[in-house]
C-alpha positions as CSV (number, residue, x, y, z in Angstrom):
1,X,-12.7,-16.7,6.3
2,X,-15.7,-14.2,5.1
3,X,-15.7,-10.4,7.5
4,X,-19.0,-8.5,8.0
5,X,-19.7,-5.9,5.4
6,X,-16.9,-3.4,4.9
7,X,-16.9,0.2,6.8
8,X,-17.5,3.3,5.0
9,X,-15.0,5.6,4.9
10,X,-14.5,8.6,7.7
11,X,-12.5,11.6,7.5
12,X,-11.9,12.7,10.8
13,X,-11.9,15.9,12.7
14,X,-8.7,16.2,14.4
15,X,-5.7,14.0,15.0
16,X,-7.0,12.3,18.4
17,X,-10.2,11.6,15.9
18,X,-8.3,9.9,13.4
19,X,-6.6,7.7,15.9
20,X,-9.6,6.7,17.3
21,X,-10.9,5.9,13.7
22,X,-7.5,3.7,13.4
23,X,-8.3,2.3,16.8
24,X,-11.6,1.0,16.4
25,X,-10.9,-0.3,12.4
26,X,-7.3,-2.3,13.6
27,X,-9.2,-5.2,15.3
28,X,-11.4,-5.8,11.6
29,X,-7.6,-6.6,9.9
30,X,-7.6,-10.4,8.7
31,X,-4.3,-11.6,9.6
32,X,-5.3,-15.5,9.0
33,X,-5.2,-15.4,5.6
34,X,-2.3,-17.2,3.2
35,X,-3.3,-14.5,0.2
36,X,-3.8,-15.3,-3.5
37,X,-0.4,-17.4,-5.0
38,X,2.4,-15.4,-6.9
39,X,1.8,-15.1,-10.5
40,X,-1.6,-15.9,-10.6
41,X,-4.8,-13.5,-11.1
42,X,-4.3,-10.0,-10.9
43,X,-2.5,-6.9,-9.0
44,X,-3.1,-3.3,-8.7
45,X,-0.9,-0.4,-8.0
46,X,-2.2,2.5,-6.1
47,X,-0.2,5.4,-5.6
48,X,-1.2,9.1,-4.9
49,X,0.7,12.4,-5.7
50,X,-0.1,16.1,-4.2
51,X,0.4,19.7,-4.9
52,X,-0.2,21.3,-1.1
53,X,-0.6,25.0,-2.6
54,X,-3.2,24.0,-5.0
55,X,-5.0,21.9,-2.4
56,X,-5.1,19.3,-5.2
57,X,-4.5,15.4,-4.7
58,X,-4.3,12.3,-7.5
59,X,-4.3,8.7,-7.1
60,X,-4.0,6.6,-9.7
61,X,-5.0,2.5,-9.4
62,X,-2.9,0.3,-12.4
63,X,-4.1,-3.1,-12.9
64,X,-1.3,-5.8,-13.8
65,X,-1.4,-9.5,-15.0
66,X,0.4,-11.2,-12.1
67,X,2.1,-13.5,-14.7
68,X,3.3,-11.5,-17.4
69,X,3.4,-8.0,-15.4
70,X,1.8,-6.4,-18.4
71,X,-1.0,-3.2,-18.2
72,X,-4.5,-4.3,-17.8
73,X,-6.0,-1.2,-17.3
74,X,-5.2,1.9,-15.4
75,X,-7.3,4.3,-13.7
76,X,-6.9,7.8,-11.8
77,X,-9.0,10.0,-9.5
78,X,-8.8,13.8,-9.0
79,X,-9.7,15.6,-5.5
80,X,-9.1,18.0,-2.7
81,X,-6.8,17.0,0.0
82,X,-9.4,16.1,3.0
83,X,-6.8,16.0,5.8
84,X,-3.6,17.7,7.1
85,X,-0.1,16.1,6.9
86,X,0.3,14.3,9.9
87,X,2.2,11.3,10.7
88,X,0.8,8.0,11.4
89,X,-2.2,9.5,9.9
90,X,-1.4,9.8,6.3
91,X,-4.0,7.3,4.9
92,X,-6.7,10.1,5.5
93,X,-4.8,12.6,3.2
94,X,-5.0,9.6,0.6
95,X,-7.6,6.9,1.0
96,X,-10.6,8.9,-0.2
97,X,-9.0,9.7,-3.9
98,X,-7.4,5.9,-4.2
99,X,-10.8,4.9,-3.3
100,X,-12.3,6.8,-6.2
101,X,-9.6,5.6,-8.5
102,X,-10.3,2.0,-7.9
103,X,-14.1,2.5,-8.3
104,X,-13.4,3.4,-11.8
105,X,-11.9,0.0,-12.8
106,X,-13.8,-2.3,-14.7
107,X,-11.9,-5.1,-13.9
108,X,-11.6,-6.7,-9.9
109,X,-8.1,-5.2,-8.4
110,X,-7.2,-8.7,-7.6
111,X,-4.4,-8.1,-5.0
112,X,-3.9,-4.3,-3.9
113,X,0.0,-3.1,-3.4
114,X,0.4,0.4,-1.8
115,X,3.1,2.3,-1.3
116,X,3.2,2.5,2.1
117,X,3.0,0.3,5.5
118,X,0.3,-2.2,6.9
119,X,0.9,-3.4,10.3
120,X,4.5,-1.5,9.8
121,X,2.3,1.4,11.8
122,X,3.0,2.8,15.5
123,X,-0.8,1.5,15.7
124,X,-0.7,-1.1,13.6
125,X,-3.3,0.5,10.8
126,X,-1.2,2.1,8.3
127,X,-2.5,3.1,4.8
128,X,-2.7,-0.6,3.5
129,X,-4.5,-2.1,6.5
130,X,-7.0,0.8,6.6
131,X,-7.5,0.4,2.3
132,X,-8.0,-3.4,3.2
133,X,-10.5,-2.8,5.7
134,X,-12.6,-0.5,3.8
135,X,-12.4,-2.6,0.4
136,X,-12.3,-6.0,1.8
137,X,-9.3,-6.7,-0.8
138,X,-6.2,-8.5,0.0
139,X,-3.7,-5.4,0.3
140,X,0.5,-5.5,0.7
141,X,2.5,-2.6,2.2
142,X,5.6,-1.4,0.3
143,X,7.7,1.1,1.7
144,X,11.0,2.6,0.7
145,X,11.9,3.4,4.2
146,X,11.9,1.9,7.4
147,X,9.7,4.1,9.1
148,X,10.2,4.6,12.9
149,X,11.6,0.8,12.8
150,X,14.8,-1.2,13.1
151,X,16.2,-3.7,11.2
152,X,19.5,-5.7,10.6
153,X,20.8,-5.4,7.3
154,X,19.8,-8.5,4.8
155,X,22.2,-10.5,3.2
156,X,23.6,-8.6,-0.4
157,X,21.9,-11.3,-2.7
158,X,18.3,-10.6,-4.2
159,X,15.2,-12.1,-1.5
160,X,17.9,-11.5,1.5
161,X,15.9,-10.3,4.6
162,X,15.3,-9.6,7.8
163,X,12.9,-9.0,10.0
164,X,11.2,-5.4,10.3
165,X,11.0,-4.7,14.4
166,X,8.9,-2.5,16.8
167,X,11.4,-3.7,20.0
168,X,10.6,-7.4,19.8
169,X,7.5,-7.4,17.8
170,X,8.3,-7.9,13.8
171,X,6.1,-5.8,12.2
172,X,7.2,-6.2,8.7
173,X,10.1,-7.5,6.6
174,X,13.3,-5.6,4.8
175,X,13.2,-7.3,1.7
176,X,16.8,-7.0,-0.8
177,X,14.8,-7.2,-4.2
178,X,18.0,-6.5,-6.0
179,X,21.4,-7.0,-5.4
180,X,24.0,-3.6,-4.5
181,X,20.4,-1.7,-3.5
182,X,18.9,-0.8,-0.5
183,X,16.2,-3.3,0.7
184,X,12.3,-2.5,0.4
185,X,10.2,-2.9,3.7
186,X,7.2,-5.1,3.3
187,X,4.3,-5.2,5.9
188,X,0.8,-6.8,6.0
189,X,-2.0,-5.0,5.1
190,X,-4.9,-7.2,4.9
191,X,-6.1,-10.6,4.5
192,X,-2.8,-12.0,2.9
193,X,0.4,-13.5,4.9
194,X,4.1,-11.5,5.4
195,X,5.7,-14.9,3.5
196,X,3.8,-13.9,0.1
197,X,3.5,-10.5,0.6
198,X,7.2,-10.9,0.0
199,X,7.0,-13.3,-2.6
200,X,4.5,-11.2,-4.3
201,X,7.1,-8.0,-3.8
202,X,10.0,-10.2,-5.7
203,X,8.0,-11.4,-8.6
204,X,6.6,-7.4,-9.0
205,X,10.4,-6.3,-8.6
206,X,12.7,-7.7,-11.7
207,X,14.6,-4.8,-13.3
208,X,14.0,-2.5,-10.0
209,X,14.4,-1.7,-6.2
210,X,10.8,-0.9,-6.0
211,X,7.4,-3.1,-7.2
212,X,6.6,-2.3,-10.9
213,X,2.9,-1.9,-10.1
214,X,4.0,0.8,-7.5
215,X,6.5,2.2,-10.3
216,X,3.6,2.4,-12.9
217,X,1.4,3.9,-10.4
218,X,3.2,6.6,-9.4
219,X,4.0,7.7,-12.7
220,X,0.8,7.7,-13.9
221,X,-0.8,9.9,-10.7
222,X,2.5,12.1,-11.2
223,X,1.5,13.2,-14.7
224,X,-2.3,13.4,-14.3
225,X,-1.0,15.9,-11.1
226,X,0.8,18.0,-13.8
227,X,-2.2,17.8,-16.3
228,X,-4.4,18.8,-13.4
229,X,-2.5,21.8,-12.1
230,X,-1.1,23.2,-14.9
């Protein structure tokens, strides 16, 4: 399936402007989409890291080898936080810097994981639906915490889950990507389906709770924060 050209980026003015940004971008999310197949091609971590008194933000973008989970190239992006902390509205604080980070690859991303929710969003657009939209990549949601969701408790063995609900409607997935460890909750982002973006999540996931493309991420932006404030 092929989308019209992909929106520019808008920082908004206010909160109710940011949700009417999130409004009119939800109905361009691809949900018909299978995704690219574990292990093959490549995947990128974005993560972002802030210091609020130096006005200073820093994502980072690190390319993996599906297969062999080794460091194709990594790239980072320095800037000034463009929006306030609200929530729900947190891809506005971040999207513009990860956008600038993944510019400076020299390689395709391949298939983006963020740390963060897709459709796992009270309006359905959370940070990686709104990076799909505006890149056109196929983008996964990671998160470490449920969010304003409820869930059951997967099983204790490693791939265990359950479904990730708003009421009824499953939004997402808690994912058990290691046994004795709290679960990971996955959510579509863009152009990929919740079956592989858990099966992509397991593969990334080996020795730790959380995706080693989000792990390798965040430490990079965490240390280019330091270098950049100190």
């Amino acid at each position: 399936m092929t989308s019209s050209p992909a929106p520019a980026h808008e920082t908004p003015a206010d909160e109710a402007e940011g949700r009417a940004v999130q409004d009119r971008l939800r109905g361009r999310v691809i949900l018909d989409e299978v995704g690219p197949e574990p292990g093959t091609g490549l995947i990128t971590g974005v993560d972002v890291a802030y210091d609020d008194e130096k006005d200073v933000v820093v994502a980072a973008a690190v390319v993996l080898d599906a297969a062999t989970l080794e460091t194709v190239e990594e790239a980072t992006a320095v800037g000034r936080i463009a929006f306030p902390y609200v929530p729900g509205l947190l891809a506005f604080r971040e999207i513009p810097t990860v956008l600038e980070a993944l510019e400076e690859l020299g390689v395709e991303p391949g298939l983006v994981v963020c740390d963060g929710y897709g459709l796992a969003h009270p309006r359905r657009f959370g940070l990686a639906s709104h990076l799909g939209v505006l890149t056109g990549l196929p983008v996964i949601g990671v998160g470490k915490n449920p969010f304003t969701f409820t869930y059951e408790a997967p099983g204790p063995r490693r791939g265990d889950s359950s479904p990730l609900l708003d009421g009824d409607e499953v939004v997402g997935r808690a994912l058990r990507t290691r046994e004795n460890t709290s679960p990971v909750f996955v959510s579509v982002g863009h152009r990929i389906s919740l079956d592989n973006a858990c099966a992509h999540t397991l593969r990334l996931s080996g020795r730790y709770r959380q995706p080693e493309s989000t792990r390798r991420a965040d430490a990079l932006c965490r240390r280019v924060l330091r270098e950049a404030t100190a």
